[in-house]
Residue frames relative to the residue before (quaternion, step in Angstrom):
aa qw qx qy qz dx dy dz
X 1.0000 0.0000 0.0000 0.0000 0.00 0.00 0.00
X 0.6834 -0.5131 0.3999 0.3313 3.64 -1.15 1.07
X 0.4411 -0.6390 0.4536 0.4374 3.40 -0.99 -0.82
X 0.3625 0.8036 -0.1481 0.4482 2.85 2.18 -0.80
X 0.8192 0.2647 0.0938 0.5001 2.79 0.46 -1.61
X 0.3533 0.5597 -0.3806 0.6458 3.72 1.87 0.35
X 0.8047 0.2156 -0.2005 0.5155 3.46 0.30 -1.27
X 0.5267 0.5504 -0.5336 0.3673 3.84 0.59 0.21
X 0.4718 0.7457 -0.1570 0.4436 3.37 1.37 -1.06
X 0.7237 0.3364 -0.1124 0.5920 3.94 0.23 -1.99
X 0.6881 0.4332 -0.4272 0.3954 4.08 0.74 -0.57
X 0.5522 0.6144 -0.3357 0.4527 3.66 0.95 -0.79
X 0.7479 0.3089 -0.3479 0.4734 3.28 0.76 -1.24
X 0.6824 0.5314 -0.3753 0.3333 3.69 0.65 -0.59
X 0.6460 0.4294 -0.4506 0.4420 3.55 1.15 0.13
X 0.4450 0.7608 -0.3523 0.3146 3.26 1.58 -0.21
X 0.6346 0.5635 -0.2358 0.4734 3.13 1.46 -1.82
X 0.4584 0.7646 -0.2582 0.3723 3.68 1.16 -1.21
X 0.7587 0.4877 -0.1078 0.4182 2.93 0.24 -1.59
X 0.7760 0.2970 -0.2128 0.5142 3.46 1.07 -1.25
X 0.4400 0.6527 -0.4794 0.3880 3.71 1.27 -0.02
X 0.7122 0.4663 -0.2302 0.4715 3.55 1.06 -1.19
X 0.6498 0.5358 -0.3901 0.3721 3.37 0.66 -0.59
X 0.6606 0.3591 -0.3745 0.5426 3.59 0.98 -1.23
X 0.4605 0.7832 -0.3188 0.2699 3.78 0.65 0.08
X 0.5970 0.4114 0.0066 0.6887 2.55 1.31 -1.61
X 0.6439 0.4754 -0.3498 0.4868 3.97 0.48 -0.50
X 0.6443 0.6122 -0.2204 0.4018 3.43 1.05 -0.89
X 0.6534 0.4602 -0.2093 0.5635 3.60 1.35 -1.36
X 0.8159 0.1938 -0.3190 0.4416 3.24 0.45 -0.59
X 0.4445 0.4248 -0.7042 0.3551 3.56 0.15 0.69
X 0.7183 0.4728 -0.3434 0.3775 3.89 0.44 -1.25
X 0.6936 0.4403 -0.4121 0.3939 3.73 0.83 -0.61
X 0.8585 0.0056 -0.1994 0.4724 3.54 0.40 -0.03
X 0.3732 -0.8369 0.3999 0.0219 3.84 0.05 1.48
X 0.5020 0.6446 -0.2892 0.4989 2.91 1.33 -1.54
X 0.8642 0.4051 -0.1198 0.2731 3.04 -0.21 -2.03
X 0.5369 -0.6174 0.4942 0.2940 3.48 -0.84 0.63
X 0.2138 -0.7967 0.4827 0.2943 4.06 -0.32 0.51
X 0.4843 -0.7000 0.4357 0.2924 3.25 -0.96 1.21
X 0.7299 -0.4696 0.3221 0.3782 3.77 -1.21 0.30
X 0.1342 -0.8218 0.4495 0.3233 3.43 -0.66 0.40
X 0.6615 -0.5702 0.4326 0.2238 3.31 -1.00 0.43
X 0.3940 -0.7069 0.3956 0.4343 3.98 -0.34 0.64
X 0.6225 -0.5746 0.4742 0.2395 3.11 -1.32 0.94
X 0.5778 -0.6833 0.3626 0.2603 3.61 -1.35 1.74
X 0.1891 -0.6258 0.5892 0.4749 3.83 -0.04 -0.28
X 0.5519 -0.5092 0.6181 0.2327 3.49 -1.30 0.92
X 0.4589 -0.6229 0.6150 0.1522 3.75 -1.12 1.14
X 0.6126 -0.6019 0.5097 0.0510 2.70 -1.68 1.54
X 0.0392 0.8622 -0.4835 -0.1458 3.85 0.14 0.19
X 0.6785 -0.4606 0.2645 0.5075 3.93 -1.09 0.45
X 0.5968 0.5594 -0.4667 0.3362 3.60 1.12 -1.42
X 0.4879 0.6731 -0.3855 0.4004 3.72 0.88 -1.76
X 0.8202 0.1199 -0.2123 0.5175 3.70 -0.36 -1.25
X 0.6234 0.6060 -0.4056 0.2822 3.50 -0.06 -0.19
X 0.4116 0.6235 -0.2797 0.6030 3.23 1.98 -0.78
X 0.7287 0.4901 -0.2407 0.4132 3.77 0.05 -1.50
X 0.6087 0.6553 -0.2935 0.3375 3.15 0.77 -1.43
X 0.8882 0.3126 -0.0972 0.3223 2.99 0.49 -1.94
X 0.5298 0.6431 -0.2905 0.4705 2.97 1.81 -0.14
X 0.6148 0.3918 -0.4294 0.5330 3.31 1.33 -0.30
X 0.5354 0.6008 -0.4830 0.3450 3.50 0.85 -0.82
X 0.4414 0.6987 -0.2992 0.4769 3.83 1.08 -1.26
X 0.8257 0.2685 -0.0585 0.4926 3.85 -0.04 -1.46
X 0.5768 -0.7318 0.2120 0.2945 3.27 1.33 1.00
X 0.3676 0.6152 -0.5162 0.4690 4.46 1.37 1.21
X 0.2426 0.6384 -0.7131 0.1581 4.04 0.74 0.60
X 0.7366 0.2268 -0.3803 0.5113 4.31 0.15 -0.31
X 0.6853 0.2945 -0.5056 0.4336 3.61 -0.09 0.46
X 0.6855 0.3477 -0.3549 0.5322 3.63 0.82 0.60
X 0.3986 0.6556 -0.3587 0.5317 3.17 1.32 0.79
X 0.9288 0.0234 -0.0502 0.3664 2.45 1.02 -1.56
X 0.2682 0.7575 -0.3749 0.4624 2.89 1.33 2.19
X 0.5160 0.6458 -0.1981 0.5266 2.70 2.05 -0.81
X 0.5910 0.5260 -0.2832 0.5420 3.44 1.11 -1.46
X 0.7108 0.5424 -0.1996 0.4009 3.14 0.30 -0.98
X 0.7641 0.2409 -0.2206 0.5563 3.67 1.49 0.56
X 0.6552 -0.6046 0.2094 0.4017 2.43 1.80 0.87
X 0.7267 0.3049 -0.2163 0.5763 4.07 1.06 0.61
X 0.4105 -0.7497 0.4612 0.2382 3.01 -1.31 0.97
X 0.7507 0.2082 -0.2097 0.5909 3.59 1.45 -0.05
X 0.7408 -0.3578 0.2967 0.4850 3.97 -1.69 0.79
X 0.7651 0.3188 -0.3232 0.4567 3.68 0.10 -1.69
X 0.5461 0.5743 -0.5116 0.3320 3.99 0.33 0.54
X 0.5802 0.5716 -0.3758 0.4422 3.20 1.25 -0.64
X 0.5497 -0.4209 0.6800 0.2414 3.63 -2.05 0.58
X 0.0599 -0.8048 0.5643 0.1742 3.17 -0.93 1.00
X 0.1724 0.6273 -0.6555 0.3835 3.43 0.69 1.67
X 0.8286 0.4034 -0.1935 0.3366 3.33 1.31 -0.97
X 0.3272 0.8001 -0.3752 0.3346 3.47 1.66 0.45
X 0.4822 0.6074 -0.3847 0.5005 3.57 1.45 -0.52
X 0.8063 0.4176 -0.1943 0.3711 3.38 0.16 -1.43
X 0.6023 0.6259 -0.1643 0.4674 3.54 1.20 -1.15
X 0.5720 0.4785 -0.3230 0.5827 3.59 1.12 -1.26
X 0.7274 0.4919 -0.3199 0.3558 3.56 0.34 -1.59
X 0.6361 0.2841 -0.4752 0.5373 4.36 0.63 -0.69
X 0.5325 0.4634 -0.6304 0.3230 4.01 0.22 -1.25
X 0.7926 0.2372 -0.3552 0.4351 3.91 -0.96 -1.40
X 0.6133 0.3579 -0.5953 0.3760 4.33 -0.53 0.79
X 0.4599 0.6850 -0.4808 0.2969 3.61 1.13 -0.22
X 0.6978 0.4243 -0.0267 0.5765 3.72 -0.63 0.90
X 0.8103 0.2911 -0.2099 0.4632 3.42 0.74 -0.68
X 0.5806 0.6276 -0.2084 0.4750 3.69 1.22 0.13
């Protein structure tokens, strides 16, 4: 594994840890701010949007580890010949083949 792509890797997970630091956070205040009160259910947690930088990062990092035509042709495959063509409804799904590229 790159270093690049080592340290792409340790940041993902460290916003990961983030994410769950705040949550038991937040779980934590509101049990103590209102004992009395019974806490209401929570609701499943949003998944945090995918943004262009996010796949564009992946992208080029595979591009980097030598998949520039099989991320070509992934792009086509949603219907554009470049990233900022894509729908980001479709950045979930796109992010999710780009980072197996290479691994198979």
């Amino acid at each position: 594994m790159g270093k690049m792509s080592e340290l792409s890797l340790l940041v993902k997970e460290l916003n990961q840890c983030g994410e769950t630091l705040i949550g038991i956070s937040q779980s934590l205040s509101s049990m103590f701010s209102s004992s009395d009160e019974p806490t209401p259910a929570k609701s499943a947690p949003e998944e945090k949007a995918i943004t262009l930088e996010e796949v564009r990062a992946v992208l080029a990092e595979k591009s980097r580890d030598g998949h520039t035509s099989k991320i070509r042709e992934l792009l086509q495959k949603y219907g554009a010949d470049k990233l900022s063509e894509i729908n980001a409804s479709d950045y979930p799904a796109l992010l999710a083949e780009a980072e197996v590229l290479g691994n198979g």
